[in-house]
N, C-alpha and C positions, 0 to 999 in steps of 0.2 A: 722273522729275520729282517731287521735293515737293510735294504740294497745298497745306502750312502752312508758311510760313517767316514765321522770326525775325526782329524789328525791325535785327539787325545784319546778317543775310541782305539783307534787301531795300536795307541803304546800300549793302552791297557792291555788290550790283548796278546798284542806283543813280552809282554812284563808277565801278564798268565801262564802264556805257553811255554817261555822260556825258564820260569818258578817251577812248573813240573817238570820240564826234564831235563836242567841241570843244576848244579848245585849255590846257582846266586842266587843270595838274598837281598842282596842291597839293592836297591833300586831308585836310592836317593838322586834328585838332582844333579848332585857334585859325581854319583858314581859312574866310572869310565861306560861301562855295561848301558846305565841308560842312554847316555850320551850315543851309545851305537843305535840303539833302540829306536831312539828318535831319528838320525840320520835314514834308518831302512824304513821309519813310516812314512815320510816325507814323498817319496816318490809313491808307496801306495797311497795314499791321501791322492794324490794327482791322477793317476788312474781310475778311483771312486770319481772322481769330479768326471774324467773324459766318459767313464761310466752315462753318468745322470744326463751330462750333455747330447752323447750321442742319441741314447733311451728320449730323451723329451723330444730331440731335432727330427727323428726320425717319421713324426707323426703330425700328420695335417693341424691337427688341433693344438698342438702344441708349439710345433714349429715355430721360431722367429726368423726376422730379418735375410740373410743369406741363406740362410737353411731353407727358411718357406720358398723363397723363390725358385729351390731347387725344387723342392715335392710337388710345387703347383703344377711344374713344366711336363711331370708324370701327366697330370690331365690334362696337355695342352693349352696353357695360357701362363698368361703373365704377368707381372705387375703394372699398372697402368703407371704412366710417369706423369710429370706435373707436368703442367699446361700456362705456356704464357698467354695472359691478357692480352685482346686484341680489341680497342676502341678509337671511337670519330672522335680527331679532334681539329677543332675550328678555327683558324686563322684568319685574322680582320684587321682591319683597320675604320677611323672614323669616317672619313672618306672615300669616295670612289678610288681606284686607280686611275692614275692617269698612263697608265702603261700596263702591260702584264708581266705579271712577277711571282718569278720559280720560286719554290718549295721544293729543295732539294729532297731525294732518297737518304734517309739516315738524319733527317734531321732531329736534335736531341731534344725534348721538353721535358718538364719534370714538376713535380708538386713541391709546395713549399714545406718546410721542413716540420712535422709533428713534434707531439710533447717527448718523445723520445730521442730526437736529433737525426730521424727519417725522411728519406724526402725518396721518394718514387719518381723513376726517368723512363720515358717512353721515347721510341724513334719510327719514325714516319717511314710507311713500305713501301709506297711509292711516292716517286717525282709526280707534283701538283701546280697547279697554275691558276694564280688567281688574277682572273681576266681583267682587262681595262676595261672600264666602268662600271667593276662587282667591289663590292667591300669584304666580301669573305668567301672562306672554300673549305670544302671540310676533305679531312685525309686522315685515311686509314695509317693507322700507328699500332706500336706492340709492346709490351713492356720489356725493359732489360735485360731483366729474368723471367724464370718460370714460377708461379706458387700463388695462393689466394691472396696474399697479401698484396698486389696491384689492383685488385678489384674495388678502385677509389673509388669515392662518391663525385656526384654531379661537381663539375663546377671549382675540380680542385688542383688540376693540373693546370696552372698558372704563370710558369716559365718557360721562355723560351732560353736554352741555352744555346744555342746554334742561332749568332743572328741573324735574322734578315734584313734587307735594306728595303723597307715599304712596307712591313708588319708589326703592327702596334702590340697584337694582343693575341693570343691564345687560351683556348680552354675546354672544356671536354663537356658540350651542353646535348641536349635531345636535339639528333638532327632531324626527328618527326614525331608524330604522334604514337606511331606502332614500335620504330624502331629502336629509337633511345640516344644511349651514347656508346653503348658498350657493345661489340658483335660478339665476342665468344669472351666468356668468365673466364680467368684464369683458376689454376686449383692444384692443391700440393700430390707429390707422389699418394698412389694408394696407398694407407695404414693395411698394418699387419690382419689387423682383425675386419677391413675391409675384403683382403682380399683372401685370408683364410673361408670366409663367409660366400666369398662367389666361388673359391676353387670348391665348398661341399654342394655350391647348388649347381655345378657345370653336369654334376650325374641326371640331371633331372631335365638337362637341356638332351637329352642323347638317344631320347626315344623319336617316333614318328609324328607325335602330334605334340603340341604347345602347351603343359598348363599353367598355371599362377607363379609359381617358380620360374619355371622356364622363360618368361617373361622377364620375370624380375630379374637372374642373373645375366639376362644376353642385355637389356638395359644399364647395368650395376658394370659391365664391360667397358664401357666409351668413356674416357677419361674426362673428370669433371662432373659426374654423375653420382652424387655423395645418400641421396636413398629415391628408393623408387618403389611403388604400390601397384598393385593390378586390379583393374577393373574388370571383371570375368563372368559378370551377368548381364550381356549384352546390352552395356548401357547406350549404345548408339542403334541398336535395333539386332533384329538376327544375325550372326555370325559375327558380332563388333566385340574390342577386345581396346581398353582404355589403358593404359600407360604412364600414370603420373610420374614426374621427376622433379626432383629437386638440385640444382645446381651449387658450386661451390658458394656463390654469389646469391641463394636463395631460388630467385627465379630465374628460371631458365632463359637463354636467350634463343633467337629465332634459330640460329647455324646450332647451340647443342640439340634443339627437337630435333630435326632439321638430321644429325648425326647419329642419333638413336633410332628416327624411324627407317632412315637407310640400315644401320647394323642389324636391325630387328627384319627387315623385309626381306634379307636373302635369307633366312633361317624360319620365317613363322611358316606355318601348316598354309597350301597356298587358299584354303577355301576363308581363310582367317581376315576382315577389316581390321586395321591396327589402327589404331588413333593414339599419337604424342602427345601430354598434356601438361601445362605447368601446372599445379593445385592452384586452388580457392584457398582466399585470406580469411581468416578468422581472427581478430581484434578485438584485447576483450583488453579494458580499462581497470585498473588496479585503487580501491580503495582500503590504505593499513594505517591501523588503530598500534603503534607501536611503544610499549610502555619500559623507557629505561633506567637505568641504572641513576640514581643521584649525582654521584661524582662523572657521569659519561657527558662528554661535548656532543649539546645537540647538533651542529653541521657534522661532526664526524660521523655518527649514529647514522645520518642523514644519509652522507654519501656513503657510507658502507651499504646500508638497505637497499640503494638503486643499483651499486654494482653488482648485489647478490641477489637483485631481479634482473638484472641485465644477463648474466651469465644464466639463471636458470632458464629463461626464453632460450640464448642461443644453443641451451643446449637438446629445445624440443624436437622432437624426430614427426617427421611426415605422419598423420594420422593420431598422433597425441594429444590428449589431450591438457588443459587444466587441471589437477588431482590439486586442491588445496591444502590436505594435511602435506606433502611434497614439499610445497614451498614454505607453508609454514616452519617446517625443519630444516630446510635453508636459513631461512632468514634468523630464528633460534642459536646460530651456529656466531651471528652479527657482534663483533662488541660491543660492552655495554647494554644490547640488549635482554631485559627481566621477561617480556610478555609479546606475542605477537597478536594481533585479533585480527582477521580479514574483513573487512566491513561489507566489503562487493568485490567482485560479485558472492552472493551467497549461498550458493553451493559449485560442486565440480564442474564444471564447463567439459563437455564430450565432443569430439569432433568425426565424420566420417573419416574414412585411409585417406580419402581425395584432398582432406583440407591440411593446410599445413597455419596451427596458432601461431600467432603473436602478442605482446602486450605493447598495449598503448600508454595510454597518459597512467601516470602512477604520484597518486595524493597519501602523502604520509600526513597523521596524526600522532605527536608524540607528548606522552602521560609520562609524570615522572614517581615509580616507586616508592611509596610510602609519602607524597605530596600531595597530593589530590586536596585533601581533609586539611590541612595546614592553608594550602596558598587560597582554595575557597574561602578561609575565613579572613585573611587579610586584604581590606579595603584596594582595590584595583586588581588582586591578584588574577593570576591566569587559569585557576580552579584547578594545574596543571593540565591542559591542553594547548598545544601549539601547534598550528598548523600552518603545512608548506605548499606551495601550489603545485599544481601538475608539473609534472615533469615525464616528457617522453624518452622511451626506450627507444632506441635506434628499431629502425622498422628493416627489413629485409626488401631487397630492390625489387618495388608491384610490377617493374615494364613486363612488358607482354603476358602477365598471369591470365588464366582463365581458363575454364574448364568445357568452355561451350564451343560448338566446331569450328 
């Protein structure tokens, strides 16, 4: 038996049952009868629907959006909300001051506008003061909003809109070697299937002692925290217990460790050493033998290849590795492209849970289908091979990575 049926299910039926037990036949379109027919399915159709809704809403696994955040709260917790960006940014001029000069609270800077007509505004959290006889002073700022999309690159927050009077220039550079520019990643509300995924591991947090799970979901907790692995064979010595995370932002900054191993320390087993850790980089360089279509534009070939390596990277997960039929079938998916060949590396590339991959420089070779044998024989020809030069993939932010204590 169907639990949901269709608004033209239920006339049939309708038209069935009222066929045996009274005496119309008509059941045409134009006839009055069906016309009633249809009016009384209308609202059963709508109860089928409230049917399937309430049935799917009612269960963890299935749950979405409103609904999930009602069932999680059964197990006490809740969805983590998004998080504003918080970064150093540096205000100078060429010169010393000849005086000291405030930097107001709220002062507004912003990046210059991307290919989409975007431009990202931060405002400074406290009043600063760049001394007489210093050229620069760095101040903590936040972005506008909340969501990953502030977690700009070095060097890009370039406006001040709020002038000052003795400030030349601003910008968001490493105010050291450890710390960087960025203190805490911004990052979007938890997804549904994030937080479906820690409301089933929160059973596992509820016993007396800690294990691999337990870990992971009291980590998977603290907002900004998009996956996380456990180390649980005392990789720091007897009773040690490693933590890798990965941030919205890639790596982690010092304040998210820093906020996991607080949330984790009033909860682990107390005989437990807990160690914070950002993962280890794995960079593995892309050599493709790409063979297309005749009539296909090789720059367009070109740039469609690197955006559907760029997207496969960002979408590796902590402890993933390289699988190259994977990508192969990505890049397969490319217009214009007939053939993919991976040249290098040559075979899967495996990573421990602790590493989190990247790709580097990526060398396209492009053959063109059914030319190879033609352009070899023509005096200068290209034997159909043309090659482009490396070209990198956006790398994930290395400050403070490392897996050593």
């Amino acid at each position: 038996m169907t639990l949901i049926k269709s608004i033209s299910e239920i006339i049939n039926d309708l038209i069935e049952g009222v066929s045996q037990k009274t005496p119309f036949t008509n059941f045409n379109p134009s006839a009055a009868i069906r016309n009633l027919l249809e009016v009384i399915a209308a609202p059963i159709a709508e109860l089928y629907q409230l049917v399937q809704t309430v049935t799917s809403q009612s269960w963890i696994q299935t749950a979405t959006g409103e609904w999930l955040d009602l069932k999680v709260r059964e197990v006490g917790i809740v969805r983590n909300p998004a998080v504003k960006t918080k970064i150093y940014l540096t205000f100078s001029r060429s010169a010393p001051a000849t005086q000291n000069i405030t930097i107001p609270v709220n002062t507004i800077c912003k990046t210059l506008k991307d290919a989409q007509g975007q431009e990202f505004r931060f405002y400074t959290m406290e009043d600063a003061i760049l001394e007489q006889g210093q050229t620069a002073v760095v101040v903590l700022s936040e972005a506008e909003t909340a969501g990953s999309a502030y977690n700009v690159g070095p060097e890009t927050i370039t406006k001040i809109v709020t002038a000052i009077s003795g400030i030349e220039a601003v910008t968001n550079i490493d105010i050291s070697q450890h710390q960087g520019y960025l203190k805490r990643e911004g990052s979007d509300p938890e997804s549904d299937e994030q937080l479906r995924q820690r409301a089933i591991g929160v059973w596992e947090t509820l016993g007396l002692g800690g294990d691999r799970a337990a870990y992971q979901t009291w980590a998977l907790s603290v907002p900004g925290v998009v996956a996380a692995t456990v180390l649980d064979d005392f990789p720091f010595g007897p009773g040690t217990v490693g933590v890798v995370i990965v941030g919205a932002n890639g790596a982690p900054t010092p304040q998210l460790l820093n906020e996991v191993y607080q949330y984790i320390k009033i909860r682990k087993p107390l005989t437990a050493d807990v160690r914070i850790l950002g993962p280890e980089i794995t960079t593995v360089d892309l050599s493709l033998e790409i063979t297309r279509f005749a009539n296909a534009d090789p720059q367009t070939v070109e740039a469609d290849i690197l955006a559907a390596v760029e997207n496969f990277a960002s979408n590796l997960q902590l402890g993933e590795g390289l699988i190259l039929s994977r990508l192969i079938n990505v890049l397969m998916e490319v217009d214009g492209v007939y053939n993919v060949k991976i040249l290098t590396p040559e075979k899967d590339v495996l990573v421990p849970v602790s590493c989190f991959l990247q790709i580097g420089e990526v060398e396209i070779t492009q053959k063109i289908k059914g030319r190879t044998y033609q352009d070899s024989a023509i005096p200068g020809g290209s034997g159909g091979d043309e090659t482009t030069s490396g070209t990198a993939i956006p790398t994930v932010n290395l400050q403070n990575f490392g897996i050593g204590e």
